[in-house]
C-alpha positions, 0 to 999 in steps of 0.5 A, a space after each residue: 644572148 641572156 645569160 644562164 641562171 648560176 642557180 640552174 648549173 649549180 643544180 647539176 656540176 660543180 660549179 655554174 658557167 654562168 654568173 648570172 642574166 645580165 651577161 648578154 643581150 637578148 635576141 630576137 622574138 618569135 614568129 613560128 607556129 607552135 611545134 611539138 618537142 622532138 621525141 628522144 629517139 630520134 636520132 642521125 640514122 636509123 640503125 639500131 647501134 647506139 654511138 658513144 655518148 647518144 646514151 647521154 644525150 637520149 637521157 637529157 633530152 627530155 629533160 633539156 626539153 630540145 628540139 635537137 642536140 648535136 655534140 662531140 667528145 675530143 681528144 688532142 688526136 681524134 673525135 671520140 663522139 660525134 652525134 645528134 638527136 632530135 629535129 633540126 626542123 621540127 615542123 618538116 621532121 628534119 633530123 639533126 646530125 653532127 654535121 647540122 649548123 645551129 646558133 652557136 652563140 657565145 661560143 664564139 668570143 672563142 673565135 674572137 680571142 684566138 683571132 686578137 692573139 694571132 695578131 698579138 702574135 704577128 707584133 700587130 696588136 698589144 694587149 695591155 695597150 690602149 685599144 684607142 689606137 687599135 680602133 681609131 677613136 677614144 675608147 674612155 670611160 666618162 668617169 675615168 677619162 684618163 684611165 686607158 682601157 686595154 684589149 685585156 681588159 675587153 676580153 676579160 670583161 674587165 673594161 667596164 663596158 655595160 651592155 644596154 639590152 634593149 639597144 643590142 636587141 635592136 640593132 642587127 649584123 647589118 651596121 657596120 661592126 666599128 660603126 656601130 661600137 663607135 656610137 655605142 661607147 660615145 654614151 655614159 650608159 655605156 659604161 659601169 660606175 666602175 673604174 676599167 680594170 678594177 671590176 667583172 661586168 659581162 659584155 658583149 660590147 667589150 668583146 665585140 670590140 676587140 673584134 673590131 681591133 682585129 678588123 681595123 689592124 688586118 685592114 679586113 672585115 672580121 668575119 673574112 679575117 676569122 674564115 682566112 686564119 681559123 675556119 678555112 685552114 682546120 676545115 670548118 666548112 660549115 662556120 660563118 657568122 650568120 645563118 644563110 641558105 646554103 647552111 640550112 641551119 637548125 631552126 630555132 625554138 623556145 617553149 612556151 607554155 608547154 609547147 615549142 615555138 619556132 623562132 627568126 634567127 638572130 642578127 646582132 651589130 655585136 656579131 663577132 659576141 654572139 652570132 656563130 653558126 658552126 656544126 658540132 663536127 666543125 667545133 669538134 676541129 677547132 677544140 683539137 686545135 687548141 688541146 693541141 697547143 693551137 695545131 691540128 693536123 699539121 696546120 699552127 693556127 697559133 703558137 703554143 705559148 699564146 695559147 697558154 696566155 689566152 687560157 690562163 687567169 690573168 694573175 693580176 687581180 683578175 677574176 679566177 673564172 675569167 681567161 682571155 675571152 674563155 671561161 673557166 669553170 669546173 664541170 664534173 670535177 675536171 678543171 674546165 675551159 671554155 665559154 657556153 652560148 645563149 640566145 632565144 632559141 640557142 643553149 650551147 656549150 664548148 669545154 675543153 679539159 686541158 689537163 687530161 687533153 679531152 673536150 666536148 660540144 654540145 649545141 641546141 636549138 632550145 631556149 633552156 640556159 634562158 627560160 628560168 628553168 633549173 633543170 632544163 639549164 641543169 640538163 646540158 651542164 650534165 650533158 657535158 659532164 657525160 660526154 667528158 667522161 665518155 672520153 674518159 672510158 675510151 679503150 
Protein backbone atom coordinates (compact mmCIF):
# COMPACT_ATOMS: atom_id res chain seq x y z
CA UNK A 1 0.00 0.00 0.00
CA UNK A 2 3.05 2.59 -0.51
CA UNK A 3 1.94 5.17 -2.24
CA UNK A 4 3.49 6.08 -5.75
CA UNK A 5 6.41 8.47 -6.66
CA UNK A 6 4.68 12.06 -8.02
CA UNK A 7 7.71 11.95 -9.81
CA UNK A 8 7.06 8.79 -11.55
CA UNK A 9 3.27 9.84 -12.90
CA UNK A 10 4.59 13.16 -13.53
CA UNK A 11 6.96 11.55 -15.93
CA UNK A 12 4.21 10.08 -18.29
CA UNK A 13 0.50 12.46 -17.85
CA UNK A 14 -0.26 15.69 -16.97
CA UNK A 15 -0.43 15.31 -13.42
CA UNK A 16 0.74 12.73 -10.77
CA UNK A 17 -2.19 10.17 -8.91
CA UNK A 18 -0.22 10.16 -6.15
CA UNK A 19 1.38 12.56 -3.75
CA UNK A 20 3.82 11.01 -2.47
CA UNK A 21 5.22 7.25 -0.34
CA UNK A 22 3.85 8.27 2.84
CA UNK A 23 0.15 7.25 1.54
CA UNK A 24 -0.26 3.98 2.44
CA UNK A 25 1.04 0.95 4.60
CA UNK A 26 3.24 -1.35 3.46
CA UNK A 27 1.96 -5.10 2.79
CA UNK A 28 3.44 -8.14 3.43
CA UNK A 29 7.07 -9.82 2.10
CA UNK A 30 7.94 -12.28 -0.26
CA UNK A 31 7.82 -15.90 0.16
CA UNK A 32 7.96 -17.40 -3.72
CA UNK A 33 10.41 -18.69 -6.06
CA UNK A 34 11.84 -16.39 -8.32
CA UNK A 35 9.68 -16.06 -12.02
CA UNK A 36 10.49 -14.65 -15.21
CA UNK A 37 8.51 -11.59 -16.46
CA UNK A 38 5.50 -12.79 -18.38
CA UNK A 39 6.20 -12.12 -22.34
CA UNK A 40 4.07 -9.41 -23.96
CA UNK A 41 2.31 -11.83 -26.08
CA UNK A 42 0.62 -13.56 -24.07
CA UNK A 43 -2.63 -12.67 -23.86
CA UNK A 44 -6.67 -14.41 -23.16
CA UNK A 45 -6.71 -16.51 -26.34
CA UNK A 46 -5.06 -17.59 -29.03
CA UNK A 47 -6.44 -15.99 -31.88
CA UNK A 48 -4.84 -13.92 -33.87
CA UNK A 49 -7.28 -10.75 -33.53
CA UNK A 50 -5.98 -7.93 -31.69
CA UNK A 51 -9.20 -6.35 -29.30
CA UNK A 52 -9.20 -2.63 -28.88
CA UNK A 53 -7.01 -1.40 -26.36
CA UNK A 54 -4.33 -5.01 -25.94
CA UNK A 55 -2.31 -2.77 -28.43
CA UNK A 56 -1.61 -0.38 -25.38
CA UNK A 57 -1.59 -2.77 -23.10
CA UNK A 58 1.26 -5.07 -25.48
CA UNK A 59 3.30 -1.68 -25.47
CA UNK A 60 3.30 -1.21 -21.85
CA UNK A 61 4.33 -4.16 -20.92
CA UNK A 62 7.37 -4.54 -21.14
CA UNK A 63 8.11 -1.48 -20.11
CA UNK A 64 5.59 -1.68 -16.61
CA UNK A 65 7.63 -4.94 -16.52
CA UNK A 66 4.06 -6.85 -15.06
CA UNK A 67 3.45 -10.18 -14.72
CA UNK A 68 -0.11 -9.54 -16.10
CA UNK A 69 -2.36 -6.55 -17.14
CA UNK A 70 -6.20 -6.88 -17.08
CA UNK A 71 -8.38 -3.62 -18.11
CA UNK A 72 -11.62 -2.12 -19.50
CA UNK A 73 -12.40 1.09 -21.30
CA UNK A 74 -16.28 2.13 -20.45
CA UNK A 75 -18.97 4.26 -21.50
CA UNK A 76 -22.07 5.34 -19.50
CA UNK A 77 -23.83 2.58 -21.91
CA UNK A 78 -21.54 -0.35 -22.68
CA UNK A 79 -17.68 -1.97 -22.20
CA UNK A 80 -15.75 -0.73 -25.09
CA UNK A 81 -12.59 -2.74 -24.08
CA UNK A 82 -12.22 -5.29 -22.20
CA UNK A 83 -8.90 -7.65 -21.80
CA UNK A 84 -5.48 -9.20 -20.22
CA UNK A 85 -2.27 -9.84 -21.22
CA UNK A 86 0.47 -11.78 -19.41
CA UNK A 87 0.32 -14.46 -16.61
CA UNK A 88 -2.02 -14.58 -13.74
CA UNK A 89 0.13 -17.47 -12.41
CA UNK A 90 3.67 -17.00 -13.87
CA UNK A 91 5.16 -20.37 -12.39
CA UNK A 92 2.10 -22.58 -13.83
CA UNK A 93 1.90 -20.19 -17.06
CA UNK A 94 -1.73 -19.14 -16.33
CA UNK A 95 -3.05 -16.58 -18.61
CA UNK A 96 -4.73 -13.55 -17.07
CA UNK A 97 -8.02 -12.54 -18.51
CA UNK A 98 -10.87 -9.77 -18.04
CA UNK A 99 -12.34 -11.97 -15.76
CA UNK A 100 -8.98 -12.98 -13.72
CA UNK A 101 -9.27 -11.57 -9.75
CA UNK A 102 -6.00 -9.24 -8.67
CA UNK A 103 -5.45 -7.09 -5.48
CA UNK A 104 -6.95 -4.28 -6.08
CA UNK A 105 -5.77 -2.20 -3.52
CA UNK A 106 -6.73 1.10 -3.07
CA UNK A 107 -9.46 1.26 -5.52
CA UNK A 108 -11.51 0.28 -2.87
CA UNK A 109 -11.97 3.72 -0.76
CA UNK A 110 -14.17 3.92 -3.78
CA UNK A 111 -16.35 1.25 -2.59
CA UNK A 112 -16.14 2.77 1.04
CA UNK A 113 -17.19 6.26 -0.03
CA UNK A 114 -20.17 5.04 -2.01
CA UNK A 115 -21.16 2.93 0.86
CA UNK A 116 -20.93 5.74 3.60
CA UNK A 117 -23.22 8.22 1.02
CA UNK A 118 -25.85 5.24 0.54
CA UNK A 119 -26.08 5.82 4.23
CA UNK A 120 -25.83 9.66 4.08
CA UNK A 121 -28.46 8.86 1.67
CA UNK A 122 -30.93 6.66 3.97
CA UNK A 123 -30.74 9.81 6.87
CA UNK A 124 -28.46 7.38 8.74
CA UNK A 125 -25.02 8.88 8.68
CA UNK A 126 -24.25 12.82 8.43
CA UNK A 127 -21.17 13.48 7.12
CA UNK A 128 -20.17 17.01 8.88
CA UNK A 129 -21.35 15.12 12.17
CA UNK A 130 -18.91 14.03 14.52
CA UNK A 131 -18.24 10.44 13.52
CA UNK A 132 -17.95 9.70 17.91
CA UNK A 133 -21.31 8.84 17.56
CA UNK A 134 -21.41 7.00 14.58
CA UNK A 135 -18.54 4.58 15.81
CA UNK A 136 -19.47 4.48 19.53
CA UNK A 137 -15.94 5.84 21.06
CA UNK A 138 -14.39 9.36 20.99
CA UNK A 139 -12.60 9.89 18.07
CA UNK A 140 -10.23 13.02 19.38
CA UNK A 141 -7.44 14.37 18.42
CA UNK A 142 -4.95 14.67 21.62
CA UNK A 143 -3.99 18.03 20.75
CA UNK A 144 -7.40 19.48 19.88
CA UNK A 145 -9.63 17.37 22.26
CA UNK A 146 -12.50 19.79 21.47
CA UNK A 147 -12.39 19.81 17.79
CA UNK A 148 -14.85 17.12 16.22
CA UNK A 149 -13.49 15.04 13.72
CA UNK A 150 -16.15 14.31 11.05
CA UNK A 151 -16.96 11.60 8.18
CA UNK A 152 -15.48 14.38 5.67
CA UNK A 153 -12.93 14.71 7.17
CA UNK A 154 -11.79 10.98 7.06
CA UNK A 155 -12.84 10.67 3.33
CA UNK A 156 -11.10 13.74 2.41
CA UNK A 157 -8.09 12.82 4.40
CA UNK A 158 -8.59 15.77 6.19
CA UNK A 159 -8.88 14.30 9.66
CA UNK A 160 -5.42 14.28 10.70
CA UNK A 161 -5.20 10.57 10.98
CA UNK A 162 -1.32 9.28 10.66
CA UNK A 163 -0.74 5.89 9.61
CA UNK A 164 2.20 4.15 11.40
CA UNK A 165 3.56 1.83 8.71
CA UNK A 166 4.96 -0.56 10.79
CA UNK A 167 1.54 -1.29 12.84
CA UNK A 168 -0.53 -1.49 9.62
CA UNK A 169 2.00 -3.72 8.38
CA UNK A 170 1.49 -5.82 11.15
CA UNK A 171 -1.83 -6.18 11.98
CA UNK A 172 -4.15 -8.48 9.52
CA UNK A 173 -8.13 -8.45 8.28
CA UNK A 174 -8.21 -11.11 10.93
CA UNK A 175 -8.80 -8.17 14.02
CA UNK A 176 -12.03 -6.95 14.10
CA UNK A 177 -12.12 -3.65 11.90
CA UNK A 178 -13.75 -1.15 14.93
CA UNK A 179 -11.62 -3.02 17.27
CA UNK A 180 -8.85 -2.50 15.87
CA UNK A 181 -9.51 1.29 15.06
CA UNK A 182 -10.51 1.75 18.60
CA UNK A 183 -6.75 0.80 19.84
CA UNK A 184 -5.06 2.53 17.07
CA UNK A 185 -6.54 6.10 17.66
CA UNK A 186 -6.47 5.93 21.46
CA UNK A 187 -2.32 6.80 20.58
CA UNK A 188 -1.04 10.28 20.27
CA UNK A 189 1.26 8.79 17.18
CA UNK A 190 -1.87 8.15 15.65
CA UNK A 191 -2.53 11.61 14.98
CA UNK A 192 -0.89 14.68 13.01
CA UNK A 193 0.67 17.69 14.82
CA UNK A 194 -2.04 19.15 12.55
CA UNK A 195 -5.18 20.70 13.74
CA UNK A 196 -8.52 18.15 12.00
CA UNK A 197 -9.63 20.10 9.17
CA UNK A 198 -6.96 22.26 8.51
CA UNK A 199 -4.74 19.82 6.57
CA UNK A 200 -4.01 16.94 3.70
CA UNK A 201 -2.43 13.62 5.27
CA UNK A 202 -3.21 10.26 3.51
CA UNK A 203 -4.63 7.76 5.68
CA UNK A 204 -5.84 4.57 5.52
CA UNK A 205 -6.83 4.74 8.97
CA UNK A 206 -9.09 7.67 8.32
CA UNK A 207 -10.87 5.86 5.59
CA UNK A 208 -11.13 2.54 7.29
CA UNK A 209 -12.96 4.27 9.81
CA UNK A 210 -15.68 5.65 8.08
CA UNK A 211 -16.02 2.07 6.95
CA UNK A 212 -16.50 1.13 10.48
CA UNK A 213 -19.26 4.21 10.67
CA UNK A 214 -21.19 1.97 7.72
CA UNK A 215 -20.82 -1.31 9.72
CA UNK A 216 -21.59 -0.18 13.60
CA UNK A 217 -24.99 2.03 11.78
CA UNK A 218 -26.09 -0.87 9.47
CA UNK A 219 -25.75 -3.03 12.38
CA UNK A 220 -23.44 -5.46 9.68
CA UNK A 221 -19.78 -6.27 9.03
CA UNK A 222 -18.78 -3.95 6.36
CA UNK A 223 -17.71 -6.40 3.85
CA UNK A 224 -21.66 -7.89 3.80
CA UNK A 225 -22.94 -4.64 3.76
CA UNK A 226 -20.88 -3.60 0.70
CA UNK A 227 -21.57 -7.19 -1.12
CA UNK A 228 -25.58 -6.57 -0.13
CA UNK A 229 -25.88 -2.90 -1.48
CA UNK A 230 -22.84 -2.69 -4.45
CA UNK A 231 -21.35 -5.93 -5.32
CA UNK A 232 -24.56 -8.15 -5.60
CA UNK A 233 -26.83 -5.82 -7.09
CA UNK A 234 -24.38 -4.58 -10.37
CA UNK A 235 -23.28 -8.28 -10.78
CA UNK A 236 -19.79 -8.19 -9.17
CA UNK A 237 -19.61 -11.68 -8.84
CA UNK A 238 -15.79 -11.83 -8.45
CA UNK A 239 -15.30 -8.74 -5.70
CA UNK A 240 -14.74 -9.60 -2.17
CA UNK A 241 -12.45 -8.23 0.42
CA UNK A 242 -10.06 -10.95 0.49
CA UNK A 243 -8.24 -13.22 -1.64
CA UNK A 244 -9.95 -17.11 -1.40
CA UNK A 245 -9.68 -20.28 -3.47
CA UNK A 246 -12.50 -20.03 -5.07
CA UNK A 247 -11.51 -16.77 -6.67
CA UNK A 248 -8.15 -17.80 -7.54
CA UNK A 249 -6.70 -14.64 -7.66
CA UNK A 250 -3.65 -13.38 -9.97
CA UNK A 251 -0.44 -14.04 -7.97
CA UNK A 252 1.26 -11.32 -6.82
CA UNK A 253 4.91 -10.47 -7.81
CA UNK A 254 7.57 -7.66 -7.24
CA UNK A 255 10.84 -7.73 -9.18
CA UNK A 256 13.94 -7.91 -7.47
CA UNK A 257 17.07 -7.75 -9.17
CA UNK A 258 15.95 -8.21 -12.48
CA UNK A 259 13.76 -11.01 -11.61
CA UNK A 260 9.82 -11.47 -10.44
CA UNK A 261 9.37 -12.99 -7.37
CA UNK A 262 6.34 -14.14 -6.09
CA UNK A 263 4.44 -12.65 -3.07
CA UNK A 264 1.75 -13.85 -0.15
CA UNK A 265 -1.35 -12.07 -0.52
CA UNK A 266 -1.90 -9.37 1.94
CA UNK A 267 -4.04 -9.16 4.86
CA UNK A 268 -4.73 -5.91 6.59
CA UNK A 269 -7.10 -4.75 9.76
CA UNK A 270 -7.70 -1.75 7.33
CA UNK A 271 -9.34 -4.06 4.85
CA UNK A 272 -12.12 -1.70 3.62
CA UNK A 273 -8.61 0.92 2.75
CA UNK A 274 -6.82 -1.59 1.16
CA UNK A 275 -7.85 -5.00 0.63
CA UNK A 276 -10.19 -5.26 -2.83
CA UNK A 277 -10.28 -8.33 -4.89
CA UNK A 278 -12.16 -7.42 -8.15
CA UNK A 279 -11.49 -8.46 -11.86
CA UNK A 280 -11.41 -5.75 -14.44
CA UNK A 281 -14.90 -6.80 -15.84
CA UNK A 282 -16.47 -6.47 -12.32
CA UNK A 283 -14.66 -2.74 -11.83
CA UNK A 284 -15.76 -2.17 -15.59
CA UNK A 285 -19.83 -2.47 -13.84
CA UNK A 286 -19.28 -0.44 -11.01
CA UNK A 287 -17.32 2.47 -13.05
CA UNK A 288 -20.72 2.60 -15.36
CA UNK A 289 -22.84 2.86 -12.45
CA UNK A 290 -21.15 5.88 -11.35
CA UNK A 291 -20.75 7.50 -14.94
CA UNK A 292 -24.39 6.66 -15.00
CA UNK A 293 -25.20 8.86 -11.79
CA UNK A 294 -25.17 5.82 -9.70
CA UNK A 295 -27.44 3.40 -12.14
CA UNK A 296 -26.52 0.53 -14.02
CA UNK A 297 -29.02 -1.17 -15.96
CA UNK A 298 -31.87 -0.27 -14.02
CA UNK A 299 -30.71 -0.91 -10.91
CA UNK A 300 -29.83 2.91 -8.47
CA UNK A 301 -27.19 1.87 -6.29
CA UNK A 302 -27.11 5.68 -5.11
CA UNK A 303 -29.03 8.81 -6.06
CA UNK A 304 -27.61 11.14 -8.65
CA UNK A 305 -27.44 14.03 -6.43
CA UNK A 306 -25.00 12.09 -4.03
CA UNK A 307 -23.02 10.85 -6.61
CA UNK A 308 -22.12 14.51 -7.45
CA UNK A 309 -21.38 15.60 -3.86
CA UNK A 310 -19.20 12.34 -3.48
CA UNK A 311 -17.26 13.45 -6.86
CA UNK A 312 -16.85 16.79 -5.96
CA UNK A 313 -13.99 18.95 -4.34
CA UNK A 314 -15.04 19.94 -1.35
CA UNK A 315 -15.21 24.13 -1.98
CA UNK A 316 -14.62 24.56 1.91
CA UNK A 317 -10.85 25.20 1.83
CA UNK A 318 -10.09 21.69 0.92
CA UNK A 319 -7.70 20.40 -1.29
CA UNK A 320 -8.39 20.62 -5.12
CA UNK A 321 -7.38 16.90 -5.81
CA UNK A 322 -9.37 15.51 -3.09
CA UNK A 323 -13.39 14.36 -3.47
CA UNK A 324 -15.33 12.29 -1.08
CA UNK A 325 -12.69 9.05 -0.99
CA UNK A 326 -11.94 9.74 -4.76
CA UNK A 327 -9.14 11.43 -6.42
CA UNK A 328 -9.09 13.93 -8.93
CA UNK A 329 -6.34 14.25 -11.14
CA UNK A 330 -5.74 15.06 -14.86
CA UNK A 331 -4.51 12.17 -17.21
CA UNK A 332 -4.05 12.72 -20.75
CA UNK A 333 -5.45 16.19 -20.66
CA UNK A 334 -9.03 14.86 -19.38
CA UNK A 335 -10.13 16.00 -16.09
CA UNK A 336 -10.18 12.73 -14.09
CA UNK A 337 -11.71 11.09 -11.06
CA UNK A 338 -10.92 8.27 -9.25
CA UNK A 339 -8.24 6.53 -7.02
CA UNK A 340 -5.02 4.18 -8.00
CA UNK A 341 -4.24 1.23 -5.64
CA UNK A 342 -0.60 -0.04 -4.28
CA UNK A 343 0.71 -2.80 -2.43
CA UNK A 344 3.48 -5.39 -2.80
CA UNK A 345 2.67 -6.99 -5.55
CA UNK A 346 -0.38 -4.95 -6.65
CA UNK A 347 -0.45 -1.36 -9.07
CA UNK A 348 -3.79 -0.68 -10.13
CA UNK A 349 -5.80 2.35 -11.34
CA UNK A 350 -9.81 3.05 -11.96
CA UNK A 351 -10.39 6.66 -13.49
CA UNK A 352 -13.53 7.87 -14.71
CA UNK A 353 -13.89 11.06 -17.20
CA UNK A 354 -17.17 12.58 -15.99
CA UNK A 355 -17.43 15.00 -18.33
CA UNK A 356 -17.10 12.89 -21.70
CA UNK A 357 -18.81 9.86 -19.83
CA UNK A 358 -15.90 7.38 -20.39
CA UNK A 359 -13.41 5.32 -17.83
CA UNK A 360 -10.82 2.88 -17.55
CA UNK A 361 -9.33 -0.02 -15.22
CA UNK A 362 -6.36 -1.24 -15.28
CA UNK A 363 -5.25 -3.86 -12.78
CA UNK A 364 -1.58 -5.57 -12.25
CA UNK A 365 -0.01 -8.09 -10.25
CA UNK A 366 3.41 -5.86 -10.16
CA UNK A 367 5.09 -3.98 -7.82
CA UNK A 368 5.70 -1.02 -10.31
CA UNK A 369 3.73 2.39 -8.28
CA UNK A 370 6.31 1.00 -5.19
CA UNK A 371 9.54 0.10 -6.73
CA UNK A 372 11.15 3.74 -7.06
CA UNK A 373 11.07 3.34 -10.85
CA UNK A 374 9.68 6.20 -12.79
CA UNK A 375 9.07 4.33 -15.98
CA UNK A 376 7.93 1.32 -14.91
CA UNK A 377 5.14 3.69 -12.48
CA UNK A 378 5.06 6.11 -15.60
CA UNK A 379 4.15 2.99 -17.93
CA UNK A 380 0.22 2.72 -16.20
CA UNK A 381 -0.51 6.30 -15.70
CA UNK A 382 0.32 5.98 -19.99
CA UNK A 383 -1.72 2.94 -20.01
CA UNK A 384 -4.83 4.66 -18.68
CA UNK A 385 -4.44 7.64 -20.71
CA UNK A 386 -4.36 5.04 -23.90
CA UNK A 387 -7.33 3.08 -23.21
CA UNK A 388 -9.32 6.62 -22.37
CA UNK A 389 -8.69 7.80 -25.58
CA UNK A 390 -9.55 4.39 -26.91
CA UNK A 391 -12.95 5.07 -26.09
CA UNK A 392 -12.49 8.26 -27.72
CA UNK A 393 -12.11 6.97 -31.17
CA UNK A 394 -14.90 4.29 -30.65
CA UNK A 395 -17.48 4.47 -33.97
Amino acid sequence: MTAIAAAAIAASVATACRPDRSDHASGTGPTGAAASIAPPDATEDSGDAVTPGEVEARRASPVMRAPAIAFAAVTRESVVASSAVGFADESRKIAATPDTVFHAASIGKLVVATCVMQLVEDGKLDLDGDVSAHVGFPVRHPRFPRERISLRMLLTHRASIHDVVDDLRAASADLPLGGFAKRYLARESAFSTARPGTANEYSNVGVALAAFAVERTSGESFARFSARRVFEPLRMKSTAWSATASTSPAIPYALREGRQVALRQPSHAVYPAADLYSSARDLALFARAILGGGELAGIRILNAERVRAMLRADADGGPPDQALGWQLRTVGGARVAGHEGEDDGASTALFLDLAAGTGAVVLTNSDAFGSGDTPRAAAIQTLLADLLAVVARRP
